[in-house]
N, C-alpha and C positions, 0 to 999 in steps of 0.2 A: 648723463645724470647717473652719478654713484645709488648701486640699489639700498644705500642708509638712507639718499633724499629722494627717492620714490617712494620708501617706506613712508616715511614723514609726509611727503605730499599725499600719498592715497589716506592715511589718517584724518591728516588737516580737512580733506574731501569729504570723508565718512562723518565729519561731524560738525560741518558746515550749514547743516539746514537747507540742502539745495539738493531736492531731492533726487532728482536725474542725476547729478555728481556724486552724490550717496550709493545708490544701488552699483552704479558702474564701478565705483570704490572697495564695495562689499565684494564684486567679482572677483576685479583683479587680486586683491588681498586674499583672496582663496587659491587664485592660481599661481601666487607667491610662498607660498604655506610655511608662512614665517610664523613663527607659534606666538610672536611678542604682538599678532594681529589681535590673537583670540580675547583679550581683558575688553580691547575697543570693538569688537564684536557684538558682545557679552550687553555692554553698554549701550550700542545700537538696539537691540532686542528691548533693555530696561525704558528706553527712552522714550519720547511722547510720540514720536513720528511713525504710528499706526501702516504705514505705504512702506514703512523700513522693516517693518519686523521680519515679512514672509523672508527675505533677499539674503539679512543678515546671519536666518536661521539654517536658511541654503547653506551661507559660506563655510559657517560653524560647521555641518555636517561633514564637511571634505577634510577637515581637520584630526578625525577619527577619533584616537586615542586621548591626546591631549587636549581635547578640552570637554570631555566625561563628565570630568570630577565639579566645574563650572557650571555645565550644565544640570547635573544633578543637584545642586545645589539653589540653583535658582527654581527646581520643579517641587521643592520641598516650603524654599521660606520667602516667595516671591507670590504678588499677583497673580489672580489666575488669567490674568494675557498673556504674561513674560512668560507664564511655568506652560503655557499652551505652544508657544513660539519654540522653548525649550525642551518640551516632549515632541517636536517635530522633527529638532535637528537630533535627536537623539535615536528615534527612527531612524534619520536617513545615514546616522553613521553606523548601528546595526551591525558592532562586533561581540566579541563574548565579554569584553571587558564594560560594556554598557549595560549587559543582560539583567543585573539587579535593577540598574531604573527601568527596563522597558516591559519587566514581568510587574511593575508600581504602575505601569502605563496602560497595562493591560487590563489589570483587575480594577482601575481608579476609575471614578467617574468624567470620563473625558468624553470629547467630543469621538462620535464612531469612527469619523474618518481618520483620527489619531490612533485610538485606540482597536480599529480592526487590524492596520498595516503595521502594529506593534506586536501582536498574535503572530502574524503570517513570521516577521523578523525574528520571532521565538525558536519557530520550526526551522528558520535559515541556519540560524547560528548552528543548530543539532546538536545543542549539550544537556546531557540527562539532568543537568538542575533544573532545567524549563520545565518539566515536565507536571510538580506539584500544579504551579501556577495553571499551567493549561487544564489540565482538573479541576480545579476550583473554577473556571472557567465554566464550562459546562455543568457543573455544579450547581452552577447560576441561574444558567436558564432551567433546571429541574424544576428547580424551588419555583420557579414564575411559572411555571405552567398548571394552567387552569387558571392560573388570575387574570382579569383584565389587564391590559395594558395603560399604563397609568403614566410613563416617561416616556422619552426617546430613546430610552438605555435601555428597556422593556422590548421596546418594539426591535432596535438593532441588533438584541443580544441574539437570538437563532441565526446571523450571519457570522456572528463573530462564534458560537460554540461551533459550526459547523469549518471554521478557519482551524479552531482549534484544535480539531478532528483532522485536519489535515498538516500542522504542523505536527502533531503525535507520528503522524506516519512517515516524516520528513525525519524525525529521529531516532524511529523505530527501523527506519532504513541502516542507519549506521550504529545503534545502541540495541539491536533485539532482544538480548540478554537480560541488558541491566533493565530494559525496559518490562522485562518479564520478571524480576523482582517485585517490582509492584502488584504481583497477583496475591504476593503473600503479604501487604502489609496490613494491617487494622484500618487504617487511616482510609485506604483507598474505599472509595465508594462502590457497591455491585453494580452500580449500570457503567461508572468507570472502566472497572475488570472486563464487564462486555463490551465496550470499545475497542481493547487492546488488543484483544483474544484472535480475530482476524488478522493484525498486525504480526501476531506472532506466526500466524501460520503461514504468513506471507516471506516471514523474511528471515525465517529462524532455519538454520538446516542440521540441527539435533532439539529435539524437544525438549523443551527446560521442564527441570523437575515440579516446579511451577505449574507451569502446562496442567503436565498430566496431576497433578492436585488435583484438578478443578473436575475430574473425571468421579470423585469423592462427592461435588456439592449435592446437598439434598434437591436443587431446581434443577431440572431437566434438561428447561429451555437453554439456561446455562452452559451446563455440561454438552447437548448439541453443538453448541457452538466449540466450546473446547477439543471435542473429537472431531469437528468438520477440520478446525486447523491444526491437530495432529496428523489427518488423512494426509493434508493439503505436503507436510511436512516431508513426510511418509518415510521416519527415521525406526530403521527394525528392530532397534532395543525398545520403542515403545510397544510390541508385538505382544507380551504377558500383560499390559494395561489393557487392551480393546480386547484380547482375549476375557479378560474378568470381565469385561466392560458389558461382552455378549453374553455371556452366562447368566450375567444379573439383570438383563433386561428382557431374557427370551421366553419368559412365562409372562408378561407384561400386557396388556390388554389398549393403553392408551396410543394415540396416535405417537406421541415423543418416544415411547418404547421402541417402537417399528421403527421410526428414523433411528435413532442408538443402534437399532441391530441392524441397520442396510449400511451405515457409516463404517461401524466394528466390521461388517462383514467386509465391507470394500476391501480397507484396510489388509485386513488378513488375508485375502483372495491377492491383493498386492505383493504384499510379502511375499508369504510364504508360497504363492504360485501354486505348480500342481501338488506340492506337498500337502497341502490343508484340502487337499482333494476326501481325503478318511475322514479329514474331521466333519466335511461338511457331507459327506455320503452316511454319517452314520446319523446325524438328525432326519435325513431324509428319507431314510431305511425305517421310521417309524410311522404308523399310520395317524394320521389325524395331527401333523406339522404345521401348526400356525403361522412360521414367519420362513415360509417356501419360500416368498416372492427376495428376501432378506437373505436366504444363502446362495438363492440363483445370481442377484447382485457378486457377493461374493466370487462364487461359479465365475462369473464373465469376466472379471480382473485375471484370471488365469491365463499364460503367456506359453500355449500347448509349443509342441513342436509337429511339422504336416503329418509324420508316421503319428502321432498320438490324437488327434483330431476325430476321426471316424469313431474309434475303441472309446473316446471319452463322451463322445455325443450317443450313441448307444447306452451306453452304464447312465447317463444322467437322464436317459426317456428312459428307462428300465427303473429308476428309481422314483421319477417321476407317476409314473402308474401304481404306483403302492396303495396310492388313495383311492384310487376307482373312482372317482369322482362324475361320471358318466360323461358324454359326449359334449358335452358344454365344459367340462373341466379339461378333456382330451386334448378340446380345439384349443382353449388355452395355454396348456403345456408345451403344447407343439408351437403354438405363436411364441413363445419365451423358447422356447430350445431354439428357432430360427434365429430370433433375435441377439441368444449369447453366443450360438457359431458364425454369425455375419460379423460379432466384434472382432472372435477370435481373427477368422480371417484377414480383416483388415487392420488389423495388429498384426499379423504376421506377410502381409504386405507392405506394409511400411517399412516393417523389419530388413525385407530382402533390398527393400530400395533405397536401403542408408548403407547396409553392408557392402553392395552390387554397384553403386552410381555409376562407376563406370563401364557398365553393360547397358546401360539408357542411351549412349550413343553409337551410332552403329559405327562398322570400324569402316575406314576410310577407304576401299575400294566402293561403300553403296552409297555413300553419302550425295548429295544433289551435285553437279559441277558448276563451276560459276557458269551468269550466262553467255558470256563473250565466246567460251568452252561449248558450249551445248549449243551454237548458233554455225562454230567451225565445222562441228564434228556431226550436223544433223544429217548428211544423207548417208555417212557411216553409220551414223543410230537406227536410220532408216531401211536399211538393205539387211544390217541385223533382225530388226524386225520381223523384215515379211518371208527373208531366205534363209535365217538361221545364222550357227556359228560355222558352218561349212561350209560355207560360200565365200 
């Protein structure tokens, strides 16, 4: 059989009324991916035989590109059965050329189980035009919260914002940048902006100017967030930002104050290593330092060298006692000075055993000998033992 009258026969099949002969029609015609399938497709889906739709809507899906424009078409000015069958193959074909109907599929009042696995296929594609849609997204469920749940779009929408939170990161994987544009726009909502702000610290490896904007906003809690994923970033042109950052938080009495100045202080303790050694001996050179606990953080990101270790743990108990603070502050000080030389150490343990690896195995005259080896050689091992190498 010529595949023009297989073509014709699986047709003939598909629209026969016979529904075991119908589905097996819809397959093969998928695994023929003849594009002259998709109009009789299309038609199966429109048509009354309810047991044809899910099959038909399968085959459409394997058809990708070409039959989009069809499909989107029936999700607009068709039944809502057909435009349901039609937002499913639309999912399952899930390229960038569908991505206008499936951000429609998204935000539409569809059934959840259409409309979650429309979300997730947002985050698939990873093109920064998804990006509004999944916003508005979560958007959504803002707005609902506190109200009773009144739909089934109410009740599924905290799965579907939380999908959507995970397609942002699916894009923020490959768009960090552009995705950090959105910190400056109007439009963007603030709890938005605090979704993102981890994303950036996670996947950005220079800090967008963006970013550090957000070290300006008047909410704190905000800004925490901002400096945690500039730490996270830990790009040294942002070094004059957390510098300001600490300045203007170090007279500060609130709990978000302290966090700014243990974050900034990392930070710079990062950087700038034992250089910012002056900066943070000279706050501590003053009596009555309220955010001690804030530059000793700082202190511990320092990455000493072994001759420098002893001279820096002396200077930093010697500055530590400024305060007199009597024997309950002593024992204190001394738990934190152990505590920032056990890092050091094991920082500089680490150090020697990525430089050194090859000193971790012993060289090959001590190593074990196979047993076959040490079974031949045992009453030689033996008389070694008890008489020496003189014997």
């Amino acid at each position: 059989m010529s595949g023009e009258e297989q073509f014709d026969k699986l047709v003939s099949e598909l629209n026969s009324g016979d529904l075991i002969k119908a589905v097996l029609a819809a397959h093969r015609l998928s695994d023929l991916k003849d594009e002259r399938a998709i109009p009789h497709l299309i038609c199966a889906i429109m048509g009354g035989n309810s047991m044809l739709h899910t099959d038909a809507a399968r085959a459409l899906g394997t058809f990708g590109k070409p039959a989009i424009a069809m499909l989107a078409e029936i999700l607009e000015d068709h039944d809502a059965r057909a435009a349901h069958e039609a937002a499913k193959a639309l999912v399952e074909i899930g390229n960038r050329e569908s991505l206008p109907a499936l951000c429609k599929i998204a935000l539409g009042n569809w059934d959840p189980a259409i409309r979650i696995p429309a979300t997730h296929v947002l985050g698939e594609i990873r093109d920064i035009s998804a990006v509004p849609t999944l916003f508005a997204i979560m958007d959504l469920e803002r707005e609902r919260e506190g109200r009773p749940a009144i739909t089934m779009r109410d009740v599924e929408l905290g799965e579907q914002s939380q999908t959507a939170l995970n397609s942002l990161t699916l894009i923020a994987n490959d768009h960090p940048y552009e995705l950090a544009a959105y910190l400056g726009k109007a439009e963007t909502s603030f709890e938005n902006k605090k979704s993102i702000l981890p994303l950036l610290g996670t996947y950005c490896r220079k800090a967008p100017k963006e970013l550090l904007g957000c070290l300006a906003n008047n909410d704190k809690g905000f800004k925490l967030i901002a400096a945690n994923s500039i730490l996270a970033i830990a790009d040294p042109s942002s070094l004059d930002s957390m510098l300001e950052l600490f300045e203007a938080h170090k007279e500060g009495k609130e709990r978000d104050d302290l966090r700014l100045l243990n974050v900034s202080a990392h930070f710079v303790g990062r950087i700038k290593g034992l250089q910012a050694f002056s900066y943070f001996a000279g706050h501590l050179d003053k009596p009555g330092c309220t955010f001690k606990n804030s530059i000793l953080a700082g202190i511990s990101e320092f990455d000493p060298s072994p001759s420098d270790l002893r001279p820096l743990q002396r200077e930093i108990t010697r500055l530590l006692s400024v305060d007199g603070e009597g024997r309950e502050g002593a024992r204190r000080d001394a738990w934190d000075m152990e505590r920032i030389y056990s890092k050091w150490l094991s920082r500089l343990k680490l150090k020697c055993n990525l430089e050194h690896t090859g000193l971790q195995e012993p060289p090959r005259r001590f190593r074990t000998p196979p047993k076959a080896l040490r079974r031949h050689n045992f009453a030689e091992q033996r008389k070694l033992a008890i008489g020496g190498a003189g014997r």
